[in-house]
C-alpha positions as CSV (number, residue, x, y, z in Angstrom):
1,X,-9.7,2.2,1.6
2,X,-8.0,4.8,-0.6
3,X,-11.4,7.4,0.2
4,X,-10.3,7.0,3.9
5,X,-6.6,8.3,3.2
6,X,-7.9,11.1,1.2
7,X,-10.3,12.0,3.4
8,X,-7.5,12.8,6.3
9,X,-6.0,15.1,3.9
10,X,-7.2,17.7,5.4
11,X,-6.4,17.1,9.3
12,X,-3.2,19.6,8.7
13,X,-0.6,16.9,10.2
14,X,2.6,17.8,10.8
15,X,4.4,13.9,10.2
16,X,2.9,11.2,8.7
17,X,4.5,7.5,8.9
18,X,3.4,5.4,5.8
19,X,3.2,1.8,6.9
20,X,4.9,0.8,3.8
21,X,7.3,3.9,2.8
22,X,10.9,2.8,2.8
23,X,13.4,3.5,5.9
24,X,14.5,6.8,5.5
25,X,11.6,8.5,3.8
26,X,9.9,11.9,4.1
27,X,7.6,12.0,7.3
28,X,6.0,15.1,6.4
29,X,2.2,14.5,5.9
30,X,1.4,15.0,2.1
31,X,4.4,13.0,1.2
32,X,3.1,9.9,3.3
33,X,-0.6,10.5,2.5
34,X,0.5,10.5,-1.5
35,X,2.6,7.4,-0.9
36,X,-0.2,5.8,0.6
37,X,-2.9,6.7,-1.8
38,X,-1.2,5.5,-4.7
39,X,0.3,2.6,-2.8
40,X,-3.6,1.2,-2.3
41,X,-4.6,2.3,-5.3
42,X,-1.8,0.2,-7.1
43,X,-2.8,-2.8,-4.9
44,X,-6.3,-3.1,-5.7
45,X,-5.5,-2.9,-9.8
46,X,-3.1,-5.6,-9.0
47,X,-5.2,-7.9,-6.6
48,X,-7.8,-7.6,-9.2
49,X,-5.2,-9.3,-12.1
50,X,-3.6,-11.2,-9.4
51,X,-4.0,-15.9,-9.7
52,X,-2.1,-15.9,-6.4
53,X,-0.3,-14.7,-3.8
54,X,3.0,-15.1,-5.4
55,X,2.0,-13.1,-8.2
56,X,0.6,-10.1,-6.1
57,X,3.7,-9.9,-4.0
58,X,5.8,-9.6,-7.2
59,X,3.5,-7.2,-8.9
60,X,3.6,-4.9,-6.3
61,X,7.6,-5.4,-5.5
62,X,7.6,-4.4,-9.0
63,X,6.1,-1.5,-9.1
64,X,7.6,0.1,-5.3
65,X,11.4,-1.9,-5.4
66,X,11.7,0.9,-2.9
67,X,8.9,0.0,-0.5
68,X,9.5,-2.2,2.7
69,X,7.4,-4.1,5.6
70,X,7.2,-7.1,3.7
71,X,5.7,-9.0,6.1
72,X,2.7,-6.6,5.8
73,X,2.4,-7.2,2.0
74,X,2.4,-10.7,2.6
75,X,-0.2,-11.1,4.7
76,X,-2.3,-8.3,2.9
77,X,-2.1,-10.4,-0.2
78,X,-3.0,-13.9,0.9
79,X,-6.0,-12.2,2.9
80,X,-6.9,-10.5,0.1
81,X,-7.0,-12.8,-2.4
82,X,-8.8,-15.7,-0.1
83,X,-11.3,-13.2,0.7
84,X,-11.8,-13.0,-2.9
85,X,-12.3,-16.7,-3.3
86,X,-15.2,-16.3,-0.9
């Protein structure tokens, strides 16, 4: 996932709208792709030392107490992790 977001670095976009960037945030392009990056990158160190949803959810709250669309970091970790089980 994270070699997709690099790899649109670059496409020389003007704005960029990170899914999970906080209300408010910088739209311009290297600031969202950067976010984003390091966002999934985060996520899969934490999915990998996650035992449940619950624990995924806070890890990553943790470490972006700024970040929003929880709804999104719900579902990505209970998908995650049961694909995991698998």
């Amino acid at each position: 996932m994270v070699g997709l977001i690099t790899g649109n670095q670059g496409v020389k976009a003007f704005d960029c709208c990170s899914g999970h960037s906080k209300v408010g945030a910088p739209l311009d392009a290297n600031t969202a792709v950067e976010f984003t990056e390091n966002y999934l990158s985060v996520f899969e160190e934490e999915l990998k030392k996650a035992k449940d949803p619950d624990s995924l959810i806070n890890a990553m709250k943790g470490r972006f107490p700024s970040a929003d669309f929880t709804l999104a970091l719900e579902r990505g970790a209970k998908a995650n992790l049961n694909a995991l089980k698998q």
